[in-house]
N, CA, C and O atoms as a Tinker XYZ file with bonds, in Angstrom:
   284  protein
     1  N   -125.937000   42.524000  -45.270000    73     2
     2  CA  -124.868000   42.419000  -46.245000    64     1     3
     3  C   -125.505000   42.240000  -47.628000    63     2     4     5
     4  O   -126.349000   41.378000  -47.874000    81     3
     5  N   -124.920000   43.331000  -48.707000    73     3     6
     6  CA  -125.782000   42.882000  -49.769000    64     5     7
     7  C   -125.151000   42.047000  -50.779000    63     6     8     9
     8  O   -124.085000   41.499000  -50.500000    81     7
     9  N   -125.743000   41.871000  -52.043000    73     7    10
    10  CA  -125.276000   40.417000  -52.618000    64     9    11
    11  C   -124.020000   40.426000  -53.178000    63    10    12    13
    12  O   -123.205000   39.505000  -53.130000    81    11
    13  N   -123.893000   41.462000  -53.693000    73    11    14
    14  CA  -122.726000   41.722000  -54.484000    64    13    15
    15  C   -121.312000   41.844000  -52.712000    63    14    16    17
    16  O   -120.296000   41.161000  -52.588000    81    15
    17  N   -121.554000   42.340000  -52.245000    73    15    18
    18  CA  -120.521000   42.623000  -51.129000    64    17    19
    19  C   -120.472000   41.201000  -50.445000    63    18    20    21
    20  O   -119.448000   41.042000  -49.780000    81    19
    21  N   -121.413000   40.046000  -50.457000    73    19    22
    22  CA  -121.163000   38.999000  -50.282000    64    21    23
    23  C   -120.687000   37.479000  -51.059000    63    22    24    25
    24  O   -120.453000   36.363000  -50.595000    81    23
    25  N   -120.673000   38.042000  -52.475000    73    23    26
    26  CA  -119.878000   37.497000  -53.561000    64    25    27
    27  C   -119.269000   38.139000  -53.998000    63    26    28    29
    28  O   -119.595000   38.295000  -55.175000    81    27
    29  N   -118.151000   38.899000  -53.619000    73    27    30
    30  CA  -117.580000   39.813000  -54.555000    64    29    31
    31  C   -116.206000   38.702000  -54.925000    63    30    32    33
    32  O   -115.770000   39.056000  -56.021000    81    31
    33  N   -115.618000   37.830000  -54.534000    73    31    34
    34  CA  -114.609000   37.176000  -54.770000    64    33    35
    35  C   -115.225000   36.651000  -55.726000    63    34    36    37
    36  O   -114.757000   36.813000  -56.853000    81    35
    37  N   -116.523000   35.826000  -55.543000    73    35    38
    38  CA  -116.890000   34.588000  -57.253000    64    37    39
    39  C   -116.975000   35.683000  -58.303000    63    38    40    41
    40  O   -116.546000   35.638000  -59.456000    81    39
    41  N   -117.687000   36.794000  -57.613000    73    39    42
    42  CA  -117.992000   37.611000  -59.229000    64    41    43
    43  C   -116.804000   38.101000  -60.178000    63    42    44    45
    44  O   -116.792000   38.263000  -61.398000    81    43
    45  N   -115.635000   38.316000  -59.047000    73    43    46
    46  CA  -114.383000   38.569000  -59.411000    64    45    47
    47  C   -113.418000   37.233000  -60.371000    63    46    48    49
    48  O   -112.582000   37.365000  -61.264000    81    47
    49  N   -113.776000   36.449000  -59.954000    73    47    50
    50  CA  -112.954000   34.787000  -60.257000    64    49    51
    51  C   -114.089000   34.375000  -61.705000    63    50    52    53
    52  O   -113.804000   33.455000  -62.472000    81    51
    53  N   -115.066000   35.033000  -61.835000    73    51    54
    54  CA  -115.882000   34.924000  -62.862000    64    53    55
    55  C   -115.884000   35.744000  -63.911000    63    54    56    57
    56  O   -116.250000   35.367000  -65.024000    81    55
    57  N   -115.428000   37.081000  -63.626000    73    55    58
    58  CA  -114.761000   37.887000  -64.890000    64    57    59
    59  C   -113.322000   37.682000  -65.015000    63    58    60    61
    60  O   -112.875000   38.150000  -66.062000    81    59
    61  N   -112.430000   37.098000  -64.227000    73    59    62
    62  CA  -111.019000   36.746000  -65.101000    64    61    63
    63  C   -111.068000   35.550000  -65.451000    63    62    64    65
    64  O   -110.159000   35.253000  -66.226000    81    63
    65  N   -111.962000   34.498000  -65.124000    73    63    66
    66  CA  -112.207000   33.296000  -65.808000    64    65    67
    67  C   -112.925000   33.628000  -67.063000    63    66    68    69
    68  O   -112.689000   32.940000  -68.057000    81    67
    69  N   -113.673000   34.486000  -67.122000    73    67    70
    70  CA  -114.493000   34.857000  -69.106000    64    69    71
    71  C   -112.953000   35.071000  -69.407000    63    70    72    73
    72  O   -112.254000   34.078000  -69.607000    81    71
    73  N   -112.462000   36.217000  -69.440000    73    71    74
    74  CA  -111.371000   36.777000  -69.586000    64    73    75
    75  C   -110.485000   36.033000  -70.041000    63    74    76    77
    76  O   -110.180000   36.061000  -71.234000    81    75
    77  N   -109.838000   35.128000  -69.048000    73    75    78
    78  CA  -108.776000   34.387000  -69.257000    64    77    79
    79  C   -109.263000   33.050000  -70.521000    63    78    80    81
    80  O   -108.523000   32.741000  -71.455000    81    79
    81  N   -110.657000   32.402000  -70.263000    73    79    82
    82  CA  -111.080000   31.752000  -71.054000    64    81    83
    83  C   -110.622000   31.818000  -72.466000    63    82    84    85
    84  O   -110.040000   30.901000  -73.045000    81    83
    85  N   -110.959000   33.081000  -73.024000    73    83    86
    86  CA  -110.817000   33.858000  -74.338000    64    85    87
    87  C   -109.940000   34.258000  -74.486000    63    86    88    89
    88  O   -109.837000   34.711000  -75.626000    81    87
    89  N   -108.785000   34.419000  -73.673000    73    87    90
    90  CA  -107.339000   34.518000  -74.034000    64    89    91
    91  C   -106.811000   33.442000  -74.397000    63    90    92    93
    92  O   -106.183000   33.225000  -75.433000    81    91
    93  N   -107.107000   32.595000  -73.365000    73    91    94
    94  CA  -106.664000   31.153000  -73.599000    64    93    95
    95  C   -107.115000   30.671000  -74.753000    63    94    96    97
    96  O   -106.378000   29.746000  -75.095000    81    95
    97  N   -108.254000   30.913000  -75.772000    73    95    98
    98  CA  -108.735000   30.332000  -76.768000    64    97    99
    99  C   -107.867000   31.405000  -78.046000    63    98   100   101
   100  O   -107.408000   30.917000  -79.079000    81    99
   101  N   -107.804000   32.489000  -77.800000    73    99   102
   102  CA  -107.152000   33.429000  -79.130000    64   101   103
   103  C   -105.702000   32.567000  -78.929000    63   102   104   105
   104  O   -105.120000   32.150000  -79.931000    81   103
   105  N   -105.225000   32.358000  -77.741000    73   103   106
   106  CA  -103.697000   32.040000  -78.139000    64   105   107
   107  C   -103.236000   30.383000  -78.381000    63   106   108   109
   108  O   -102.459000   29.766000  -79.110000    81   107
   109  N   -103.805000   30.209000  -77.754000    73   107   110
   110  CA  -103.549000   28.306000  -77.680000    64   109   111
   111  C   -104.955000   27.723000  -78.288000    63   110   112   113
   112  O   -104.722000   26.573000  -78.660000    81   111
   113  N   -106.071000   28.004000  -78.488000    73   111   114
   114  CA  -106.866000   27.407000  -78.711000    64   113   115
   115  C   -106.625000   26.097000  -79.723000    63   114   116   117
   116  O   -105.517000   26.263000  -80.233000    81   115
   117  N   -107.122000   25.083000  -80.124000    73   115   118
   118  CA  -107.560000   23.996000  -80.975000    64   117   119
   119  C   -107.799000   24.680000  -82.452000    63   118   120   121
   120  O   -108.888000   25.247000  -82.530000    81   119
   121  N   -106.972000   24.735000  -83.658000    73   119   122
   122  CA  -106.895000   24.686000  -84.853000    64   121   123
   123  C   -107.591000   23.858000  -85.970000    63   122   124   125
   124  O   -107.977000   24.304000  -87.050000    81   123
   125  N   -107.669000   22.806000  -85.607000    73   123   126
   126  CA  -108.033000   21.582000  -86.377000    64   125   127
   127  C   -109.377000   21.476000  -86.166000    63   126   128   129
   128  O   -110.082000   20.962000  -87.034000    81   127
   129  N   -109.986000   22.013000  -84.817000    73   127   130
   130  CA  -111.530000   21.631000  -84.755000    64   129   131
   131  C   -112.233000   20.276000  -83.958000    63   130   132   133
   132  O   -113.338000   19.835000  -83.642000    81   131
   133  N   -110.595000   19.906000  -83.857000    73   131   134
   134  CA  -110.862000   18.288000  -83.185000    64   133   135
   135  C   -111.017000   18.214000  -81.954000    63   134   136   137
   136  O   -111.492000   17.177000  -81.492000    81   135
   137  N   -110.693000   19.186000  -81.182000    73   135   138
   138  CA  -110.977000   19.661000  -79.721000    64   137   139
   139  C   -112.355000   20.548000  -79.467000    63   138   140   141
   140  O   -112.595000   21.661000  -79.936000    81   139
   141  N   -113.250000   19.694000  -78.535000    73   139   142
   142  CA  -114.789000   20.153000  -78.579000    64   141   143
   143  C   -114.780000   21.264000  -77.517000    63   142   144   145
   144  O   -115.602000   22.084000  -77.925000    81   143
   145  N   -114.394000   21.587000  -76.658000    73   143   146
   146  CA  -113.889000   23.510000  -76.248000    64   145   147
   147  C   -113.312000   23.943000  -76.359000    63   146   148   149
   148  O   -113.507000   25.020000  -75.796000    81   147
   149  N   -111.682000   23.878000  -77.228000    73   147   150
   150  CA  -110.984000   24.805000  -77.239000    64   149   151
   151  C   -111.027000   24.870000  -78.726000    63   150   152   153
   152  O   -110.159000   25.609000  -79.188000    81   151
   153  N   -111.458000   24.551000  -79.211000    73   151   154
   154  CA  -112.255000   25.141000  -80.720000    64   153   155
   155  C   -113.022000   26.127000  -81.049000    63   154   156   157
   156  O   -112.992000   26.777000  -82.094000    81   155
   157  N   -113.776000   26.250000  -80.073000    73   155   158
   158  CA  -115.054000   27.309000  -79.707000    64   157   159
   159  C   -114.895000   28.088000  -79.007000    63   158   160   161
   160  O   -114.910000   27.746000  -77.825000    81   159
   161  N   -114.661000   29.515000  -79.318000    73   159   162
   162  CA  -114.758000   30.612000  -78.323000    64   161   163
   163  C   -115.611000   30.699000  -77.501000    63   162   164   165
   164  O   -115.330000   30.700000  -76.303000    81   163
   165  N   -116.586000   30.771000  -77.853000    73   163   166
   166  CA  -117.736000   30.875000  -76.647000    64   165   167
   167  C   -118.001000   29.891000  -75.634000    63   166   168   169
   168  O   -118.426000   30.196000  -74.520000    81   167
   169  N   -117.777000   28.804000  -75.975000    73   167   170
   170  CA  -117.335000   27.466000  -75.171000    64   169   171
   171  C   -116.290000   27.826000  -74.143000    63   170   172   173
   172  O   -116.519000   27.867000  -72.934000    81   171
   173  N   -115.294000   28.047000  -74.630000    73   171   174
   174  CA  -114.238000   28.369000  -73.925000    64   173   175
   175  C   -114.094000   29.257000  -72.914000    63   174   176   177
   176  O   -113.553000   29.147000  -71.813000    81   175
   177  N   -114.874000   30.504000  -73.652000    73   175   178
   178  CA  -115.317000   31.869000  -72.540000    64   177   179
   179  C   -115.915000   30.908000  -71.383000    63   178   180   181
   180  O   -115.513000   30.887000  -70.220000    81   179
   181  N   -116.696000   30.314000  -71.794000    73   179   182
   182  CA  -117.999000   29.746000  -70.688000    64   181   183
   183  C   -116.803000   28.651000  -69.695000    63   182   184   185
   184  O   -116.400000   28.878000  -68.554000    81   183
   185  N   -116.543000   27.761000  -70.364000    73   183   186
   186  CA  -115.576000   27.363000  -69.262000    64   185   187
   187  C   -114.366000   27.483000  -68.347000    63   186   188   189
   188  O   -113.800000   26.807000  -67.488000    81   187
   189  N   -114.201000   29.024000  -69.121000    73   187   190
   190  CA  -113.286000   29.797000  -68.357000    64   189   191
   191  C   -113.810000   30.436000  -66.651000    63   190   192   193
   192  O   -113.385000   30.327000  -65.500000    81   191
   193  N   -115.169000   31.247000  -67.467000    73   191   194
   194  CA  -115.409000   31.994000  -66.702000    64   193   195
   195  C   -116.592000   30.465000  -65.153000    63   194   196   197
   196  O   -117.103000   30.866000  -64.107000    81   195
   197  N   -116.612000   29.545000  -65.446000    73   195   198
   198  CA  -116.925000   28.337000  -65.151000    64   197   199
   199  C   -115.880000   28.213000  -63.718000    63   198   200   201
   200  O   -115.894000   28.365000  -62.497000    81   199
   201  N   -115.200000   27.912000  -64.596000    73   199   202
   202  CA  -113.311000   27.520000  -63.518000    64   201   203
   203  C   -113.042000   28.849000  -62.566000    63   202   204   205
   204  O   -112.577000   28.606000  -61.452000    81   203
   205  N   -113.239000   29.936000  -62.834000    73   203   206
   206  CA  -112.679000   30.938000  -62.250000    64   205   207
   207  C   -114.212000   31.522000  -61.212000    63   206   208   209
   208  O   -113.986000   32.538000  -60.554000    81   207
   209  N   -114.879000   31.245000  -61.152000    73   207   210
   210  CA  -116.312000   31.175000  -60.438000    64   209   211
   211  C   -116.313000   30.146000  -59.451000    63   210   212   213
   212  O   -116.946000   30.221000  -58.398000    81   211
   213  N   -115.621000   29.210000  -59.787000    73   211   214
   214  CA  -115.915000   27.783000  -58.900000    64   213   215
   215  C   -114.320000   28.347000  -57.650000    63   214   216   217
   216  O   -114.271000   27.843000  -56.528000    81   215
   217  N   -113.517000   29.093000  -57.981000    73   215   218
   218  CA  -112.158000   29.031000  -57.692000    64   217   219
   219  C   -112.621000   30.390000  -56.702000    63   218   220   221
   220  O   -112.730000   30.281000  -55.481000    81   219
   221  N   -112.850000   31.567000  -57.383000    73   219   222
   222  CA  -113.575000   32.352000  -56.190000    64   221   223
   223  C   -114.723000   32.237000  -55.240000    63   222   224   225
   224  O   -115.019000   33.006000  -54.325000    81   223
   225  N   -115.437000   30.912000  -55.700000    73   223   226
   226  CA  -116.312000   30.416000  -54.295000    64   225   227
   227  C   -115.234000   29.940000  -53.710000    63   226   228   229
   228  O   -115.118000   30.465000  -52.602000    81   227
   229  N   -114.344000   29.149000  -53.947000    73   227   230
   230  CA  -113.485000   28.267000  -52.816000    64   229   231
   231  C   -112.781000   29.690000  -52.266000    63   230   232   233
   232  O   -112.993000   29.860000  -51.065000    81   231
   233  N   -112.150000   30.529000  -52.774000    73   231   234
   234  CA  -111.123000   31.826000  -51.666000    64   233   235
   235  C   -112.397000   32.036000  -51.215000    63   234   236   237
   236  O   -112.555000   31.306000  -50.236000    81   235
   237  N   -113.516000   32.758000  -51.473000    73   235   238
   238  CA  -114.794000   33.090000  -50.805000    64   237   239
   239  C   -115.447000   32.344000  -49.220000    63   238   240   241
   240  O   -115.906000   32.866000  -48.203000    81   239
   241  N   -115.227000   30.982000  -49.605000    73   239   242
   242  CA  -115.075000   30.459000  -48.149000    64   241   243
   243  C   -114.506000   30.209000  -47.519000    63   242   244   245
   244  O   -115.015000   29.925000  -46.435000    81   243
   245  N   -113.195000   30.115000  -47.635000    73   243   246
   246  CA  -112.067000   30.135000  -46.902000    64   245   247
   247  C   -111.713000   31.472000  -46.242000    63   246   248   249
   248  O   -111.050000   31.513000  -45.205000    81   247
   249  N   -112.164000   32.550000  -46.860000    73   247   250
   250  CA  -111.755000   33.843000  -45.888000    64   249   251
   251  C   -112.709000   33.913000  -45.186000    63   250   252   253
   252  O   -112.381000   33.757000  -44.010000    81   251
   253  N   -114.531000   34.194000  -45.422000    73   251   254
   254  CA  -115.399000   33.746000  -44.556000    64   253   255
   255  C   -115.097000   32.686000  -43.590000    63   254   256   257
   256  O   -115.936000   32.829000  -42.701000    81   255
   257  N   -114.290000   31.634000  -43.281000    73   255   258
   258  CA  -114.273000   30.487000  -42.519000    64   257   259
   259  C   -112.467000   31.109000  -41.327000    63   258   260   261
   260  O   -112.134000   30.888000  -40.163000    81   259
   261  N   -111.977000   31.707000  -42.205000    73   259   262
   262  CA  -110.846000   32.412000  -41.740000    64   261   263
   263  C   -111.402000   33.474000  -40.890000    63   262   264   265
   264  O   -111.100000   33.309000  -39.708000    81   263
   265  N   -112.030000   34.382000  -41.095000    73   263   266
   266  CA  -112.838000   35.727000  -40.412000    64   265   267
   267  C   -113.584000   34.832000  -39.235000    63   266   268   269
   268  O   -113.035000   34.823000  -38.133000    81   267
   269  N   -114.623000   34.191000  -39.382000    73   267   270
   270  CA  -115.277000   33.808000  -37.953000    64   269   271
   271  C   -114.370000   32.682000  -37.040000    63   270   272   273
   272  O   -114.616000   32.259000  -35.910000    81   271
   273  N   -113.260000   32.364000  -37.926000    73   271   274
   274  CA  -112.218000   31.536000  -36.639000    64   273   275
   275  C   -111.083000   32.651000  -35.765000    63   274   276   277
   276  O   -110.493000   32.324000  -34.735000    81   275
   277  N   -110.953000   34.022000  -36.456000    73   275   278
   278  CA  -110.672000   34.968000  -35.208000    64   277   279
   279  C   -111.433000   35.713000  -34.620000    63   278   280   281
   280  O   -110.938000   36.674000  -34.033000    81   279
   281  N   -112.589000   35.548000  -34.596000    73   279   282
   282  CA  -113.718000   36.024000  -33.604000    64   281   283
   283  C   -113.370000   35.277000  -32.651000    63   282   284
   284  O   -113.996000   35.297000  -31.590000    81   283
């Protein structure tokens, strides 16, 4: 199995987390500056794409853990 076909959910949960990150910062972001990531785009990208990486490891093992419990 190669790497990508065995992370394809985190890699997936890791480009709509950049994604969503930077949406989330163009529309709602922190104005004032007083907020230490949602002030910062690139911050924000990063903890987007952070959250959405950590969220496709969790579906990632749960269908792996789902697949070898109907074997």
């Amino acid at each position: 199995m190669t790497f990508f076909k065995k992370h394809i959910l985190t890699i997936v949960g890791l480009l709509v987390g950049l994604v969503g990150g930077y949406v989330f910062w163009y529309y709602i972001g922190c104005t004032s500056g007083q907020c230490a990531i949602k002030s910062n785009p690139l911050s924000m990208t990063m903890y987007g794409g952070l959250m959405g990486a950590m969220l496709g490891n969790l579906l990632q093992d749960l269908a792996l853990k789902n697949k070898k419990a109907e074997k």
